[in-house]
C-alpha positions in Angstrom: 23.9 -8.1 -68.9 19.8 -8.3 -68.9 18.1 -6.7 -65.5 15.2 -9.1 -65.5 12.5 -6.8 -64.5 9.2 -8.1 -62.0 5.6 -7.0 -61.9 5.5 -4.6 -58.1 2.9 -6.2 -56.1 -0.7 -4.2 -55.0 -1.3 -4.4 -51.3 -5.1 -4.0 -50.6 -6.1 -3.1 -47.4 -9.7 -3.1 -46.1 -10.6 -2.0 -42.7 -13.4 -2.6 -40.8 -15.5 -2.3 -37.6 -14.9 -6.0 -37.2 -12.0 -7.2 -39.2 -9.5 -5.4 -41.4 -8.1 -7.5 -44.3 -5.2 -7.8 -46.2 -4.4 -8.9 -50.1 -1.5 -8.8 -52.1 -2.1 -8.8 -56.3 0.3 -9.5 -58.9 -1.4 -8.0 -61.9 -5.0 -9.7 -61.4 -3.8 -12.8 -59.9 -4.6 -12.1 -56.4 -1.8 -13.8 -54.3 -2.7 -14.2 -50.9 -5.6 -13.1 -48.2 -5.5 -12.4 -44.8 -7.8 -11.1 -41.9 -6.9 -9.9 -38.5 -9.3 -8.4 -35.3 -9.6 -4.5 -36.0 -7.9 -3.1 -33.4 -6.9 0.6 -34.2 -4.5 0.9 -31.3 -2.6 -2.1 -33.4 0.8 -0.4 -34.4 2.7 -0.6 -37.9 5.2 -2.8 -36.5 2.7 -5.2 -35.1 1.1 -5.2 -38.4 4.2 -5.6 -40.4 5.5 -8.7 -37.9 2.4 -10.5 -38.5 1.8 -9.6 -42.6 5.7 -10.9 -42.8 5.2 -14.3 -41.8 2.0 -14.7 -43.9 3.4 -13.6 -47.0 6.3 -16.4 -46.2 3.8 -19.2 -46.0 2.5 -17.8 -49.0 6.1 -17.5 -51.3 5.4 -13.8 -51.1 8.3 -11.6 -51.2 7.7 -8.4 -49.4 10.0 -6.8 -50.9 7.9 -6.9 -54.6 5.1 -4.9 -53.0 5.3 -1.6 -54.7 1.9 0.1 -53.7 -1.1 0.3 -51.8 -4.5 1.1 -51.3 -6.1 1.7 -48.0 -10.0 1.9 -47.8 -11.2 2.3 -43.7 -14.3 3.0 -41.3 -12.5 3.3 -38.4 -10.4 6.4 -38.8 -8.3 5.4 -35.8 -7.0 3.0 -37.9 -5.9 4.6 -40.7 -2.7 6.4 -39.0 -1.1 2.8 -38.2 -2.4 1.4 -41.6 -0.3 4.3 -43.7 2.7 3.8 -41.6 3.1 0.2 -42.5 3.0 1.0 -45.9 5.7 3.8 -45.5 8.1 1.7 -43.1 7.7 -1.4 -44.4 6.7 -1.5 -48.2 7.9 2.8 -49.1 4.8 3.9 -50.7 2.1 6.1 -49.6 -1.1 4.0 -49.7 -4.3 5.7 -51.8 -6.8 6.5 -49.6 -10.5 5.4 -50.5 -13.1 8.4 -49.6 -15.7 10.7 -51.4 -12.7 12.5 -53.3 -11.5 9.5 -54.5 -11.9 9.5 -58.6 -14.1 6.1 -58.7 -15.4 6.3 -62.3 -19.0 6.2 -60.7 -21.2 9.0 -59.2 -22.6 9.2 -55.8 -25.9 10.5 -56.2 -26.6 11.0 -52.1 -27.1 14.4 -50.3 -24.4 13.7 -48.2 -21.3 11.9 -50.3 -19.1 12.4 -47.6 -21.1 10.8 -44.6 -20.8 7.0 -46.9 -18.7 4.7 -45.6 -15.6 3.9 -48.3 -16.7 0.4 -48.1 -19.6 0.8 -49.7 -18.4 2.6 -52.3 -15.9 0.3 -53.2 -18.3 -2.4 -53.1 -20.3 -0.4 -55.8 -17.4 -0.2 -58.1 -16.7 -3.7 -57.8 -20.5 -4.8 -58.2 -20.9 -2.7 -61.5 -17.8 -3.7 -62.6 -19.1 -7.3 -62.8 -22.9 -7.2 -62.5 -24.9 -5.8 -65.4 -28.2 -3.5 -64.8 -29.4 -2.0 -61.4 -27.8 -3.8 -58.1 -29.1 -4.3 -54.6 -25.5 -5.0 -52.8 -25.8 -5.9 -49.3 -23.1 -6.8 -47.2 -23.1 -9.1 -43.6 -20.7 -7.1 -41.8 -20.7 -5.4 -38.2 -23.9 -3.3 -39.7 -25.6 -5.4 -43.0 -25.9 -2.6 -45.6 -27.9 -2.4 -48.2 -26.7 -0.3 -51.4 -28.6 0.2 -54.9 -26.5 0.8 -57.6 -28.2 1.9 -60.8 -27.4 0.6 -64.7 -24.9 3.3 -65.3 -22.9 2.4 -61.9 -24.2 5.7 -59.8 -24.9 5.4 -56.1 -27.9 5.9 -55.1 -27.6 5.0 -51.4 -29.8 2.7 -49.6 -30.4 0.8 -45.8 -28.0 0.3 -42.8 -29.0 -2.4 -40.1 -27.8 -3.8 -37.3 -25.5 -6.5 -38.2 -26.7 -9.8 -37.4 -23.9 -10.8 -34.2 -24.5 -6.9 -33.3 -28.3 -8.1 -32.8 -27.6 -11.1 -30.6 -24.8 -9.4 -28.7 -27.5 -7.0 -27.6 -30.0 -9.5 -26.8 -27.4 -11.2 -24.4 -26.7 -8.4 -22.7 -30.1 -6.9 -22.6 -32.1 -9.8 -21.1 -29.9 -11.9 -18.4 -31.5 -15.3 -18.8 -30.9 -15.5 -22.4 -27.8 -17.2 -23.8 -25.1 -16.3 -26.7 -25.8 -18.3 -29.4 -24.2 -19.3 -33.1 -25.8 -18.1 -35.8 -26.8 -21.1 -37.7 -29.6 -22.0 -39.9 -32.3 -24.7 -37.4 -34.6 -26.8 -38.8 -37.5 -25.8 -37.4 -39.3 -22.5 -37.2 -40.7 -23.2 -34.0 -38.5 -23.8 -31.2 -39.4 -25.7 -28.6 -36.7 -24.8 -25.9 -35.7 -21.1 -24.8 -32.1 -21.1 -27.7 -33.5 -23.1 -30.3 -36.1 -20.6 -30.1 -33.8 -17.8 -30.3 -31.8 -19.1 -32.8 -35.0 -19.4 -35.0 -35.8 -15.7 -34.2 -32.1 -14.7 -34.9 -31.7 -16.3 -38.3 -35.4 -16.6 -40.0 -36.5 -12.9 -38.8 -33.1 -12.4 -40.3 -34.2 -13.6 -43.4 -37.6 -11.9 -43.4 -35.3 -8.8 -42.7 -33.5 -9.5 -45.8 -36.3 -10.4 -48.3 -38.7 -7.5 -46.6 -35.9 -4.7 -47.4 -35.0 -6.3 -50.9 -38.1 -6.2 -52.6 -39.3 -2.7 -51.1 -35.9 -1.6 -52.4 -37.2 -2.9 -55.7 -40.2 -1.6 -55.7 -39.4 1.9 -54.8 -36.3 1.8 -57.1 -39.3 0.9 -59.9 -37.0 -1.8 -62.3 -35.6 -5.3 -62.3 -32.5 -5.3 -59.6 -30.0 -8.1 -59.2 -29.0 -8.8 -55.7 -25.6 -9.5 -54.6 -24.8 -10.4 -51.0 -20.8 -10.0 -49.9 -19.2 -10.8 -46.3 -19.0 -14.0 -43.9 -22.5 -14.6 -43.5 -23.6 -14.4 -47.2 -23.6 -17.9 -47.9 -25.6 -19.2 -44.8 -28.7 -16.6 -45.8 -27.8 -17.4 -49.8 -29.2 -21.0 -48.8 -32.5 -20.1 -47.1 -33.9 -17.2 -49.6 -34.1 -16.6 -53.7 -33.9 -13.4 -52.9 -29.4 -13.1 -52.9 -29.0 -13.8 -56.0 -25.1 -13.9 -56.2 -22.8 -14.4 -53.5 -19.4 -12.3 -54.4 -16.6 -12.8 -51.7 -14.0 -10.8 -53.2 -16.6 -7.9 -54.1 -14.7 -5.2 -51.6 -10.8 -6.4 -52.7 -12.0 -6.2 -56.8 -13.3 -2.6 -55.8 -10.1 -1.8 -54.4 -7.7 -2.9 -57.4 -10.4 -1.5 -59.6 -10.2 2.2 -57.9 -6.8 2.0 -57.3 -6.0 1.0 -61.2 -8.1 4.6 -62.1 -6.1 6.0 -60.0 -2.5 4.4 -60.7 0.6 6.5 -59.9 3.9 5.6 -60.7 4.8 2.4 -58.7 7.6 2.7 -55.9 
């Protein structure tokens, strides 16, 4: 009698200030995507509950998933995150960090002080970007990384992210409104939040092209920019200087480390 025998799944897991997200691969066919609210007093059985009836909807069998990777800035998180993968799927997940063998170097003073997700988004920007990168990613704090030819980190600028900056202004000045980030029209606003959106999303962009091309010019060669998280494609649309927007930059990073790394599967 013939066992047919099935490719174990990859679960990704990338975990955030903001968001923490979810992705099961068969192989390089990436089979479904998820994203929940960082929470890190969220438990494993919380996570496993909700991850369950996603991979359902999906035709995932939770049962296939035979390891995991787990890359985090929020160490609170990481407890609950490695549970779920040892109740609910039996493996013990690789954990992203400085010690991690990523087939690039990180040419900082302090390799231990970057955040894993910038790392990972390094390996998966060289893995598909040729020459120098600028990577910057729209997340709690917009980051920007430079990655040289030979895939090395060389560091770069962390600012505050863009909801981070209008959260602040809320609270800071009591007459002034939450508002949606969105691309206006005009420049000049003639009432107190299209004014403030102008300011939010065009000093935004000045932000962006002011950094990039000091970057550049410091860095002293031709760069490729590449912009990754939820806001990349608004500010793709309003400046030449993103060149590429790359949403599944941070998961290709993850399946790319983890495939360096690759024990036996469970």
């Amino acid at each position: 009698m013939t066992t047919l025998m099935t490719t174990p799944f990859l679960l990704a897991i990338d975990a955030g200030n903001t968001n923490t997200e979810f992705a099961v691969y068969e192989g390089d066919e990436q089979r479904g995507r998820w994203r929940a609210t960082t929470k890190p007093a969220r438990t494993s059985d919380e996570y496993a509950g909700w991850l369950a009836q996603l991979m359902t909807l999906e035709k995932i069998d939770p049962a296939r998933i035979g390891d995991a990777i787990l890359c985090t800035v929020v160490p609170e998180c990481e407890f609950h995150l490695r549970a779920l993968c040892r109740s609910y799927y039996r493996c013990e997940p690789l954990i992203v960090d400085e010690k991690t063998d990523l087939g690039i170097e990180i040419a900082v003073e302090r390799p231990s002080e970057v955040g894993a997700d910038r790392l990972v988004n390094a390996v998966g920007a060289h893995g598909r970007y040729p020459g120098p990168l600028i990577i910057i990613d729209f997340g709690t704090a917009t980051t920007f990384d430079v990655v040289d030819g030979e895939g090395a980190y060389h560091g770069g600028a962390i600012a505050p992210g863009i909801n981070l900056s209008l959260d602040a202004l809320h609270m800071a000045a009591a007459r002034l409104p939450r508002v949606a980030v969105e691309r206006p029209q005009r420049v000049i606003g003639t009432a107190t939040i299209p004014a403030m959106k102008s300011g939010v999303y065009w000093g935004y962009v000045g932000l962006i092209e002011g950094l990039v091309a000091r970057l550049k010019e410091e860095f002293g060669a031709p760069m490729t920019v590449v912009a990754t998280g939820g806001l990349a494609p608004l500010f793709r649309a309003a400046t030449p200087a993103i060149e590429h927007v790359d949403a599944d930059l941070t998961m290709r990073g993850l399946v790319e480390i983890y495939r360096r790394n690759r024990r036996g599967s469970r």
